[in-house]
Backbone bond lengths (Angstrom), bond angles and torsions (degrees), N, CA, C in turn:
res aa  C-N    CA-C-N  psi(-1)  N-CA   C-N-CA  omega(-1)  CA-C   N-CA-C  phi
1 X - - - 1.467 - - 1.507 110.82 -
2 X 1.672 108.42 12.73 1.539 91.02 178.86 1.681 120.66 -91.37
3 X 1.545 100.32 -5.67 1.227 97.00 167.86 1.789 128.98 -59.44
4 X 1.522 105.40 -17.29 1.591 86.84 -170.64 1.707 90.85 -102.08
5 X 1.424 147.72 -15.48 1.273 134.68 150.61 1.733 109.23 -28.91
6 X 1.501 101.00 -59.62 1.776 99.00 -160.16 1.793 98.92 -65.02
7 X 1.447 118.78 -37.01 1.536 107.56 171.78 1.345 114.10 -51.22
8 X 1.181 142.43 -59.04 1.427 147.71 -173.40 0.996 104.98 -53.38
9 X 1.468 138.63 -41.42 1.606 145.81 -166.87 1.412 103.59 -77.54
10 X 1.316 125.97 -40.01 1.723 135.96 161.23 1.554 116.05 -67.73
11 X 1.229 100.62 -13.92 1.901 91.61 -176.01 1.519 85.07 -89.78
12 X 1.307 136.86 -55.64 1.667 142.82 -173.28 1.223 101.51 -43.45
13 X 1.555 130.18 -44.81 0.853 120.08 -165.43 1.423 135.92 -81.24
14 X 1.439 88.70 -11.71 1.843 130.46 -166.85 1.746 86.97 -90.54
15 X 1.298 123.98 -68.52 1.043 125.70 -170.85 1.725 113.13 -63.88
16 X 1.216 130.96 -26.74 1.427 120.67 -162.53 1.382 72.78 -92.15
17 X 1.632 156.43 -51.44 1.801 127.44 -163.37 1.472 114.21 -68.72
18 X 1.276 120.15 -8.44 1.401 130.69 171.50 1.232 116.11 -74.59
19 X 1.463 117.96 -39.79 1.585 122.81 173.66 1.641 106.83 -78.12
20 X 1.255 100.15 -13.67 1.360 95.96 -160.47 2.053 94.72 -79.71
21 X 0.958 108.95 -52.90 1.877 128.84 159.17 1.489 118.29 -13.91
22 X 1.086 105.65 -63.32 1.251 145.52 -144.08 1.955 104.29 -94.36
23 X 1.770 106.63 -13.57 1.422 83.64 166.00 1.448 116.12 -116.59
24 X 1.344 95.88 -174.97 1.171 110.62 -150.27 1.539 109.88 -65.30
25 X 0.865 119.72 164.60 2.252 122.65 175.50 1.323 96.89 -122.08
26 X 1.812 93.77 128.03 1.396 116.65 176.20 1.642 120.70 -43.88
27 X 1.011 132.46 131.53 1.461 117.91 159.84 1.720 121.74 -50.71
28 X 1.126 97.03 162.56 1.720 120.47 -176.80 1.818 102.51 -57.41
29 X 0.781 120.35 -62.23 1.508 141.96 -162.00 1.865 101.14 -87.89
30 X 1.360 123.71 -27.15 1.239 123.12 169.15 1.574 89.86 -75.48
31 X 1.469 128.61 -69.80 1.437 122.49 -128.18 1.973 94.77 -73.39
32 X 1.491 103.64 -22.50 1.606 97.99 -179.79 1.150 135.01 -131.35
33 X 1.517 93.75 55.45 1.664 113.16 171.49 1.617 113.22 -83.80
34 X 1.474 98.51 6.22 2.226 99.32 -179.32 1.661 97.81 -107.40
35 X 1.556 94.48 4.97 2.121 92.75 179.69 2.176 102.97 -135.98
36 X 1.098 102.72 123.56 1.477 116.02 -176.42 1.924 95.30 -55.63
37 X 1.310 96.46 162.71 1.730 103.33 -177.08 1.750 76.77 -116.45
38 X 1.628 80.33 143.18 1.796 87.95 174.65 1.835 89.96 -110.73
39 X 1.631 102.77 160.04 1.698 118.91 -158.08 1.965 81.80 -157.09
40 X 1.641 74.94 138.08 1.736 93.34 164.47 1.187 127.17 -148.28
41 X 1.507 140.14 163.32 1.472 125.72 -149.51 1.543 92.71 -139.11
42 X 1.313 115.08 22.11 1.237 107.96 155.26 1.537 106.42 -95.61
43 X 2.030 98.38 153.88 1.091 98.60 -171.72 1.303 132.02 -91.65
44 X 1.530 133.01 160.50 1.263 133.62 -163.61 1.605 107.95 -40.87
45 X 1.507 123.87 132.32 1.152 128.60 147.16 1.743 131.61 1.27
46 X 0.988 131.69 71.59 1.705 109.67 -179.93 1.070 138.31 -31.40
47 X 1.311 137.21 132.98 1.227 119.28 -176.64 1.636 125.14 -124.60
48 X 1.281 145.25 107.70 1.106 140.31 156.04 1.886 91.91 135.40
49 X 1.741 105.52 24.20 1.280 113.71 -173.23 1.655 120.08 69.03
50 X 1.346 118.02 13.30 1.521 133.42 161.40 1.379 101.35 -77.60
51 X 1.202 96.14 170.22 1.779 110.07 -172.72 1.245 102.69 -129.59
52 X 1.477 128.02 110.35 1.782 158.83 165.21 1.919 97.87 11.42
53 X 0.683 106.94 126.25 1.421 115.71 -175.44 1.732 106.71 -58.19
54 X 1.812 113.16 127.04 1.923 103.89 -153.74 1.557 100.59 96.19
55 X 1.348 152.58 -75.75 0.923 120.03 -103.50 1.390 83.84 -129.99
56 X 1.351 122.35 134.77 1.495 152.14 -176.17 1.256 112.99 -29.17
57 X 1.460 122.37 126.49 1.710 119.83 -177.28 1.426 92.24 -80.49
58 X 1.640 109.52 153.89 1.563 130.33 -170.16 1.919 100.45 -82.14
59 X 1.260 122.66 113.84 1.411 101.04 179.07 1.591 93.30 -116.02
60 X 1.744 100.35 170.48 1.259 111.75 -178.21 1.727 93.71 -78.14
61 X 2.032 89.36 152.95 1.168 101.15 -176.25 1.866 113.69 -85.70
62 X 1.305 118.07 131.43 1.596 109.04 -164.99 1.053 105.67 -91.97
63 X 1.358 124.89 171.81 1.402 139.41 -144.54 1.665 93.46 -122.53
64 X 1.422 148.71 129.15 1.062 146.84 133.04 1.955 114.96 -32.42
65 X 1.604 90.49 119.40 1.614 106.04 161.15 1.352 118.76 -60.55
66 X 1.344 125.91 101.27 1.344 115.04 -175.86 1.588 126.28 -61.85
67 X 1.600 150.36 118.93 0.872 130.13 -149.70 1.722 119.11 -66.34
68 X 1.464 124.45 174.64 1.290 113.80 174.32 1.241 115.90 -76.84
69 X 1.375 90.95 157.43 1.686 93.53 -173.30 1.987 94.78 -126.61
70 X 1.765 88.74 132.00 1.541 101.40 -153.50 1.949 88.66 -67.27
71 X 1.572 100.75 155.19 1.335 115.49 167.37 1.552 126.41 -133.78
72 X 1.421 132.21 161.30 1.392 140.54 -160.16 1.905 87.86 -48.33
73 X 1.492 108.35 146.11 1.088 140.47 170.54 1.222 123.18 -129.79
74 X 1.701 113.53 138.03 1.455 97.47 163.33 1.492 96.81 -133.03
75 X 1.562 106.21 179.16 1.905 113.96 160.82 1.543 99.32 -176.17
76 X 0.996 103.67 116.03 1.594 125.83 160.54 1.370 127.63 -123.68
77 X 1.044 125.35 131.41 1.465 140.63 -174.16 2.120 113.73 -91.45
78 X 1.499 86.80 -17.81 1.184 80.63 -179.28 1.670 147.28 -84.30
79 X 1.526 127.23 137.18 1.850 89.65 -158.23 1.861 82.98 -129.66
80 X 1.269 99.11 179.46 1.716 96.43 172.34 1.144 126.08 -43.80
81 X 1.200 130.38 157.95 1.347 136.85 173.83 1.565 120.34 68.02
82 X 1.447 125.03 -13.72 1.421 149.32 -170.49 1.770 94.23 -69.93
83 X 1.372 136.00 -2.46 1.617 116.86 -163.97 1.646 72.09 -114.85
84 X 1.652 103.15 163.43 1.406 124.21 -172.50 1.328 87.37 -149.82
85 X 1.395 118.26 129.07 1.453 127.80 174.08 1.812 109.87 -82.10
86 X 1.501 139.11 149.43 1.156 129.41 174.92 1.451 114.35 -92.01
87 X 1.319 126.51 120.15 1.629 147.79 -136.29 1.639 98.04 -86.44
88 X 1.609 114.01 -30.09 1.451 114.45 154.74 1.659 112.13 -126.84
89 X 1.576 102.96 -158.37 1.182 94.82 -177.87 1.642 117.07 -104.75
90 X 1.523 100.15 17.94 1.563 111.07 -171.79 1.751 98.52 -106.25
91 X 1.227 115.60 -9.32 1.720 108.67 -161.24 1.525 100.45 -108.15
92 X 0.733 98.21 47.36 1.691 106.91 169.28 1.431 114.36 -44.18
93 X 1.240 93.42 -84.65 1.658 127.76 165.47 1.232 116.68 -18.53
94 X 1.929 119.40 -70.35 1.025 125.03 174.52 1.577 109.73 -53.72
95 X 1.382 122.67 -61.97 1.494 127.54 -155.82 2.096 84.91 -65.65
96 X 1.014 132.11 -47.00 1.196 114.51 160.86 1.525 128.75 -29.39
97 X 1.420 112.74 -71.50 1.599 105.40 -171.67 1.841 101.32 -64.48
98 X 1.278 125.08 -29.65 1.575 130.24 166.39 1.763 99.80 -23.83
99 X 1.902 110.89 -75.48 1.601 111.80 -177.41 1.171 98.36 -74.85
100 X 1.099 142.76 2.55 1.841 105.10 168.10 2.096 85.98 -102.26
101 X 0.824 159.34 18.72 1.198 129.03 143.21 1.797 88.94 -79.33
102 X 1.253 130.97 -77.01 1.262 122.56 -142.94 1.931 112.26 -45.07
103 X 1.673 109.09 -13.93 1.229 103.49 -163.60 1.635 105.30 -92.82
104 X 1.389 111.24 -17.96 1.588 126.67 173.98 1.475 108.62 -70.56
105 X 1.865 116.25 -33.02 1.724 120.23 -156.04 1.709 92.61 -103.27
106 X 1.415 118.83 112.86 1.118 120.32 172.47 1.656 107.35 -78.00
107 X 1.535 114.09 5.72 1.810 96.57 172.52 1.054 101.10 -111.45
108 X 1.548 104.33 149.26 1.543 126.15 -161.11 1.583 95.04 -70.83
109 X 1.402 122.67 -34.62 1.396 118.87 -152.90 1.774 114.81 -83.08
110 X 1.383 96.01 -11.67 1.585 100.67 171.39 1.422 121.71 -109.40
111 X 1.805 107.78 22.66 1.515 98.73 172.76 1.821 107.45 -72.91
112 X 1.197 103.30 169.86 1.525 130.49 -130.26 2.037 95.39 -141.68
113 X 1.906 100.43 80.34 1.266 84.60 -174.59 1.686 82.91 -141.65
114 X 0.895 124.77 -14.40 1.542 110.89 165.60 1.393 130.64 -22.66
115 X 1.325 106.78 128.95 1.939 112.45 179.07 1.765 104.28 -73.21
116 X 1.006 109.63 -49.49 1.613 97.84 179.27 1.701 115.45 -67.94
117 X 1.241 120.73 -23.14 1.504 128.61 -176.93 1.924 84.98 -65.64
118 X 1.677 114.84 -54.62 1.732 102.17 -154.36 1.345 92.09 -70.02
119 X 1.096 140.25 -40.68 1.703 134.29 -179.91 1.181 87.79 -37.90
120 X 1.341 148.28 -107.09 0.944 162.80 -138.21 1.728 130.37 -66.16
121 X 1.297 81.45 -1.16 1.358 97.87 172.45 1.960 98.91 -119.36
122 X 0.850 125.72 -44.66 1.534 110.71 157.86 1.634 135.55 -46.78
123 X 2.027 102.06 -41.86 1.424 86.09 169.94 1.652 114.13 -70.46
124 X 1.299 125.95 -39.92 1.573 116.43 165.63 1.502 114.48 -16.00
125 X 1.919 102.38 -80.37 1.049 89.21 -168.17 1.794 123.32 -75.36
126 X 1.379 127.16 -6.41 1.158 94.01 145.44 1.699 154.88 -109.62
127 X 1.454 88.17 45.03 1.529 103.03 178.58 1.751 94.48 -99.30
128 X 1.085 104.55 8.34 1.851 114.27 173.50 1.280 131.63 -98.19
129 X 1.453 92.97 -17.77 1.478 121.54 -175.71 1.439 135.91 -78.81
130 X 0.871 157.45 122.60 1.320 145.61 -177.50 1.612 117.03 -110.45
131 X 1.925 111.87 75.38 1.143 95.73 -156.55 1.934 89.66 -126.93
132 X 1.191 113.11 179.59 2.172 114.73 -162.97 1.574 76.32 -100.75
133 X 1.788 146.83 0.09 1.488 129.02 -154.98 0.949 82.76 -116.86
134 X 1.106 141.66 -42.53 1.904 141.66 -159.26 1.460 107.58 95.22
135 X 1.397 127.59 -0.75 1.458 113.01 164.16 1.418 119.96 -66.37
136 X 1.449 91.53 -149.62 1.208 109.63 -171.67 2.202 102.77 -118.65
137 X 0.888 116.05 117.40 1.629 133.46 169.13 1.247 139.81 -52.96
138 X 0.906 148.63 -175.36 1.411 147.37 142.70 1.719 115.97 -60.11
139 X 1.422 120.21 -51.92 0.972 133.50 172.65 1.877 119.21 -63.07
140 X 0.468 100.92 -19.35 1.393 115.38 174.07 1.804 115.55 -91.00
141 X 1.459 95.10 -49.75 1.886 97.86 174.45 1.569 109.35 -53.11
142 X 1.549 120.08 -44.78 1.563 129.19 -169.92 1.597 104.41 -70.93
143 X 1.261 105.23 -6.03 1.512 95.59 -162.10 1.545 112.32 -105.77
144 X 1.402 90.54 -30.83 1.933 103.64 160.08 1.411 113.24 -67.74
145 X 1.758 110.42 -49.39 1.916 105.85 -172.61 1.727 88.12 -49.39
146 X 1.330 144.56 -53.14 1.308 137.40 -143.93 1.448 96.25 -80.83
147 X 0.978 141.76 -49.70 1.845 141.58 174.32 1.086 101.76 -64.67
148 X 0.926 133.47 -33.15 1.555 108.08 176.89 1.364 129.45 -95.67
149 X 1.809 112.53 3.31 1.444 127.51 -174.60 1.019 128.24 83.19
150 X 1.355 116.37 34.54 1.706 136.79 160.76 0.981 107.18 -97.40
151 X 0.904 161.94 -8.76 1.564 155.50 -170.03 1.265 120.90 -103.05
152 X 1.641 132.06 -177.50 1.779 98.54 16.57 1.709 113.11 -85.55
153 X 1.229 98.02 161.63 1.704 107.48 -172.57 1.449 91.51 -116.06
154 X 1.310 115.87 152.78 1.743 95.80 149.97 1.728 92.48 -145.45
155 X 1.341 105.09 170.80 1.602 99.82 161.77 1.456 124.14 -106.32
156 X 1.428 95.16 144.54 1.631 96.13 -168.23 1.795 120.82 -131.35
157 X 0.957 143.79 152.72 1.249 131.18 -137.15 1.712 85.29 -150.74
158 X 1.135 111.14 126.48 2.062 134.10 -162.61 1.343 95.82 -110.09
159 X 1.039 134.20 143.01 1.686 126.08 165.21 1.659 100.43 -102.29
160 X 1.443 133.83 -29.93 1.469 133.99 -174.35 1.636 94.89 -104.87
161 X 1.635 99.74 133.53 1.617 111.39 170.75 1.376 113.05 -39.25
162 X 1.760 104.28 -64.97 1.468 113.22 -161.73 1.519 108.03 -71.30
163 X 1.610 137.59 -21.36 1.091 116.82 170.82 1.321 111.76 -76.78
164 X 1.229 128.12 -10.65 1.401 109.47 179.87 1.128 109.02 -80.34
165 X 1.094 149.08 -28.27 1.312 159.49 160.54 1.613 105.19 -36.88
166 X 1.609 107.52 -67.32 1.194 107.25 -177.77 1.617 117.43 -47.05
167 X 1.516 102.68 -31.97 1.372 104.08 -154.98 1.930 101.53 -94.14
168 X 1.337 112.01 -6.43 1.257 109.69 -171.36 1.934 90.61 -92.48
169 X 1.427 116.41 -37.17 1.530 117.39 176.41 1.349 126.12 -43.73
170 X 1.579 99.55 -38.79 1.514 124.21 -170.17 1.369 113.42 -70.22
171 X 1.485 102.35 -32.98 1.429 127.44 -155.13 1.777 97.26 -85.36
172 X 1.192 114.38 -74.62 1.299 112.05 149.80 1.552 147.46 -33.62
173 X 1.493 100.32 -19.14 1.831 116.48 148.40 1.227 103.52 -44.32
174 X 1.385 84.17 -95.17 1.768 122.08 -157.30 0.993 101.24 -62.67
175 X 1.599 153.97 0.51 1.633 155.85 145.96 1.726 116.91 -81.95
176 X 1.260 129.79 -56.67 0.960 134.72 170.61 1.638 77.61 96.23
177 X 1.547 129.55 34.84 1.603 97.08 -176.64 1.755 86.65 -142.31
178 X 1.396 114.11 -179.61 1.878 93.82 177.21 1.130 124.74 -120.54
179 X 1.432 144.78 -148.93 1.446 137.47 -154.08 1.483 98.78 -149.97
180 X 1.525 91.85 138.99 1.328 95.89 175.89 1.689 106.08 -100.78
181 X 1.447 112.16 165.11 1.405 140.95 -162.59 1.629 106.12 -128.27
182 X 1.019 113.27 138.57 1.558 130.52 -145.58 1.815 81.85 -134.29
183 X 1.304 136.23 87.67 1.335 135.94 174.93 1.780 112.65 -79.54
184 X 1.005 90.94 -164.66 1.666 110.00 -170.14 1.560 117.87 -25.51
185 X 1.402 101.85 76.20 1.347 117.64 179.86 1.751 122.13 76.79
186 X 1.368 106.10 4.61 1.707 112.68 -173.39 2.024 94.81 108.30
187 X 1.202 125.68 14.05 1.515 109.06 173.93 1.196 117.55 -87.77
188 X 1.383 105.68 -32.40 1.580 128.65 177.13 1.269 126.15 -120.27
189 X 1.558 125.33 159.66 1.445 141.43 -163.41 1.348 84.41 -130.00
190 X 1.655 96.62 167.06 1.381 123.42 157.81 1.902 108.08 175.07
191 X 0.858 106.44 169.24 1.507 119.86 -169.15 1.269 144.93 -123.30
192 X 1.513 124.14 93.42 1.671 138.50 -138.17 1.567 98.80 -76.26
193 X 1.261 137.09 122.74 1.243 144.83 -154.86 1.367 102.03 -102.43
194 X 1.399 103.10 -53.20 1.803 113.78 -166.22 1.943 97.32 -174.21
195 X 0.933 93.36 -165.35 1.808 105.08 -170.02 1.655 105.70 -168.62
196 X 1.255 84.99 167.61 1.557 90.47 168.59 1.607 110.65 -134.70
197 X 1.381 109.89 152.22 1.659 105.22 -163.96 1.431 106.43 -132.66
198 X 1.544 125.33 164.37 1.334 104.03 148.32 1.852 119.40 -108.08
199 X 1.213 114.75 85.25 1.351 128.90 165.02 1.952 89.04 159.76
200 X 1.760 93.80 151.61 1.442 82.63 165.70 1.651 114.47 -112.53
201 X 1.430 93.79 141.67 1.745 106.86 -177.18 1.393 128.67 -34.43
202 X 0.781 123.58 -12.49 1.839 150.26 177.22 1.500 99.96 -67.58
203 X 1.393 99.50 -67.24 1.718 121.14 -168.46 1.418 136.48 -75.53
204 X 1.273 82.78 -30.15 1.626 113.97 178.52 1.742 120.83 -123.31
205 X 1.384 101.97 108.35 1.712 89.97 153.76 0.823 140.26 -50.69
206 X 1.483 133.99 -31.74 1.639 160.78 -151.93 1.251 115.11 -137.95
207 X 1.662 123.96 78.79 0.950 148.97 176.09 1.505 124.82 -118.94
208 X 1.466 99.54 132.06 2.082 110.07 174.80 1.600 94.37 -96.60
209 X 1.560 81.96 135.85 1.253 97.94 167.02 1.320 116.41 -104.78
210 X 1.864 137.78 113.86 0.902 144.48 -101.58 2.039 93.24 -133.88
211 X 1.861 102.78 -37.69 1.217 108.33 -164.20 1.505 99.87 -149.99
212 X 1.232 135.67 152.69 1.226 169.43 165.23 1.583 124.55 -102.80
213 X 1.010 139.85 109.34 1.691 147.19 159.23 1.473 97.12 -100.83
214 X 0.865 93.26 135.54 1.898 127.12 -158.17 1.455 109.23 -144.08
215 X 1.324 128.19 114.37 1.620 151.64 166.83 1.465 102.69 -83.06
216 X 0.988 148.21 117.15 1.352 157.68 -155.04 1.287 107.76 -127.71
217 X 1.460 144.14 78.24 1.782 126.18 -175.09 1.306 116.57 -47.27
218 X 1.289 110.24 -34.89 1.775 116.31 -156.01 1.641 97.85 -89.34
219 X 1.125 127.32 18.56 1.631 122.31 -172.98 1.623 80.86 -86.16
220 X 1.285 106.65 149.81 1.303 143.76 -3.67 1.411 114.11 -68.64
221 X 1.081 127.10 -6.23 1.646 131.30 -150.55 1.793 94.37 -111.71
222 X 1.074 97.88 -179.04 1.505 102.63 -179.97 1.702 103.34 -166.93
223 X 1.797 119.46 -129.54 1.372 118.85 -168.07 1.534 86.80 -162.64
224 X 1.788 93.63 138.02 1.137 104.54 179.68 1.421 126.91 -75.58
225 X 1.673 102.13 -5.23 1.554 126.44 -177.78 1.745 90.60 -86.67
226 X 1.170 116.00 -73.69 1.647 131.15 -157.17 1.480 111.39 -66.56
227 X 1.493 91.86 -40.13 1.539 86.25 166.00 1.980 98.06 103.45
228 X 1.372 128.26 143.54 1.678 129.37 -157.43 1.508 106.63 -43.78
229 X 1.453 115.21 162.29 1.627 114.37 167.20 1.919 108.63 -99.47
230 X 1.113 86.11 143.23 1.387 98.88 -153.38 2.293 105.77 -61.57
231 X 1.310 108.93 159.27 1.260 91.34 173.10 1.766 134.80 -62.25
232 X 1.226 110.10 149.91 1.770 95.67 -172.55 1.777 98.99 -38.39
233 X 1.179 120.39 152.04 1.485 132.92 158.56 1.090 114.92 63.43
234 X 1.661 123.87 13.78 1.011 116.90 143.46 1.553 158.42 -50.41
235 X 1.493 114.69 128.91 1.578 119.65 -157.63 1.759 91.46 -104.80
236 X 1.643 90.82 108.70 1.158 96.50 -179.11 1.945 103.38 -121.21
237 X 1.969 106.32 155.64 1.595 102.43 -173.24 1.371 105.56 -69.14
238 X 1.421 99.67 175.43 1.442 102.99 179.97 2.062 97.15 -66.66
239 X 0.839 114.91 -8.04 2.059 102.27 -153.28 1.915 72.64 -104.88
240 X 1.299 133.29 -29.98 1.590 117.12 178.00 1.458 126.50 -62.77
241 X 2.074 97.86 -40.74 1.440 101.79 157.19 1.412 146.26 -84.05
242 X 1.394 120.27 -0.50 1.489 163.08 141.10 1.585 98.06 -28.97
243 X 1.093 118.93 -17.23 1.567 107.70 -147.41 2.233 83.00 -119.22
244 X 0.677 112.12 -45.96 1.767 108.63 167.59 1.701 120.82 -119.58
245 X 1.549 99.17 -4.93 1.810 75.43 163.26 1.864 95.75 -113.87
246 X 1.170 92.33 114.10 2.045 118.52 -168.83 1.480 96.81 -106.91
247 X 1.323 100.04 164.45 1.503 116.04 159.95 1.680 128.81 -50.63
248 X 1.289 110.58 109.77 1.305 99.69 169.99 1.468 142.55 -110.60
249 X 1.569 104.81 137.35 1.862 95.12 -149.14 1.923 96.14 -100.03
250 X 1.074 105.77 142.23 1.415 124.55 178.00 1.597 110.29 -43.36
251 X 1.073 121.19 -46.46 1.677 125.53 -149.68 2.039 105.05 -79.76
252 X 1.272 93.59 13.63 1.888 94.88 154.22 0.892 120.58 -96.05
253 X 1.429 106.82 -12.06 2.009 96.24 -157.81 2.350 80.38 -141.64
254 X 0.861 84.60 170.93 1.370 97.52 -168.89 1.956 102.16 -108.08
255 X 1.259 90.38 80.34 1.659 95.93 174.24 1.696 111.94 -148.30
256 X 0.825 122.71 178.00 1.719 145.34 175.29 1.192 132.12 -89.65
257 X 1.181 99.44 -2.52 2.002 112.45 -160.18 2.014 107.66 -93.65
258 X 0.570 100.33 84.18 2.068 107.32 174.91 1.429 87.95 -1.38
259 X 1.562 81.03 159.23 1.397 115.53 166.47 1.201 108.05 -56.89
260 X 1.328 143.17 145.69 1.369 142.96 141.01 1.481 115.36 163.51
261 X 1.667 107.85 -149.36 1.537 113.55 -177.32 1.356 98.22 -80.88
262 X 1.371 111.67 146.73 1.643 110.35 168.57 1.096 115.73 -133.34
263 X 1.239 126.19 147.69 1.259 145.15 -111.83 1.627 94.38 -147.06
264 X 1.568 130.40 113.05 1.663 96.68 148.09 1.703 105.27 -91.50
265 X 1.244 129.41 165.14 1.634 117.81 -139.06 1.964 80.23 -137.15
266 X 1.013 110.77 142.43 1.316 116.84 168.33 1.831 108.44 -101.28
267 X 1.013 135.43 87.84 1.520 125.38 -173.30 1.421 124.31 -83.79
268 X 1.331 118.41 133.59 1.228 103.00 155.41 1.381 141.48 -16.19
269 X 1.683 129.57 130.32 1.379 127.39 -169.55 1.797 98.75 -104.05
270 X 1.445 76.47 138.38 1.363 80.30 -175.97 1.351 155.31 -87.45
């Protein structure tokens, strides 16, 4: 009879792994309320090398353009044959406005060096003039370049050496035409061709002006006060021309214009 014990002992045994199957599984949140859930607020992983949806693409970091750094300049207007000597020692002026047409007229056939043309272009300009000597002025030179279709000119009066410089360089940029020079106190003229700088005026606000080309009428001769006139097309320093283009004071000539460097000014047309 021990066979039907050992059946019964196999059915129990059959039956208690069946119950055992058969129950239920704890929930998630029941079975681990005796262990903290860890949470983080960084954001999901990127994937496919994109960056988390919101959050800023990585760019390369850029490099600062270093600014320019100004370099040797030149500009001259002047070419052969462009200097006109003054036929006396009163026609400065005239034989002046003479090279600034020839330095504006690139044809050879209308340079402008005739002795009866500078007569006649001096008494003009000083029947323009308003001066106690009976020449011819500053005011008077600007007033012929403009009648006769050089201009506009005007005259202008600098109180600092080096800005006038700057400002006569500039002037001669942006004109393509040149500047007149107001010498040894208002006795003498002469005529700024081009210069040389270090930066060019275009590019730079803040520019030295390094060199000067200077048309001189009275060369070969000069003043035993001022000292020789320099050769035609000469590039002279600023401290060589320092030495006869000086300050000039109003109370010779009967005008309004400050003390200072004076300038005849080639201006922009308008």
């Amino acid at each position: 009879m021990i066979g039907a014990p050992l059946r019964r002992l196999t059915w129990f045994v059959i039956l208690a792994t069946l119950l055992t199957a058969c129950a239920p599984v704890a929930r998630v949140d029941e079975a681990a309320t005796d262990r903290p859930i860890q949470t983080s607020s960084a954001p999901p992983a990127a994937r496919d090398g994109l960056a988390p949806h919101g959050a800023p693409s990585p760019t390369a970091t850029s490099v600062p353009t270093p600014p320019p750094v100004p370099q040797a300049f030149a500009h001259n207007l002047y070419e052969e044959g462009d200097f006109v000597p003054q036929y006396t020692f009163d026609w400065c002026v005239a034989a002046s406005i003479q090279m600034m047409h020839n330095l504006t007229d690139d044809a050879a056939a209308s340079t402008w060096a005739d002795r009866a043309q500078q007569g006649e272009l001096w008494e003009m300009a000083r029947a323009r003039s308003s001066n106690s000597f009976n020449g011819a002025n500053p005011l008077g030179w600007a007033q012929v370049l403009n009648e006769i279709g050089m201009g506009p000119y005007a005259v202008v009066s600098i109180a600092d050496y080096d800005e006038a410089l700057q400002t006569a360089a500039r002037a001669i940029t942006a004109t393509d035409r040149p500047v007149g020079l107001v010498l040894w106190r208002g006795r003498h003229v002469a005529v700024m061709s081009g210069f040389e700088s270090l930066g060019d005026p275009n590019r730079f606000p803040e520019f030295s002006v390094t060199g000067i080309r200077v048309q001189d009428p009275l060369h070969p001769y000069g003043s035993a006060q001022w000292g020789p006139s320099p050769a035609p097309n000469a590039l002279l320093t600023p401290e060589q021309l320092a030495t006869q283009f000086v300050v000039r004071e109003p109370r010779r000539w009967s005008s309004d214009i400050p003390t200072g460097y004076l300038l005849v000014l080639p201006l922009a047309e308008s």
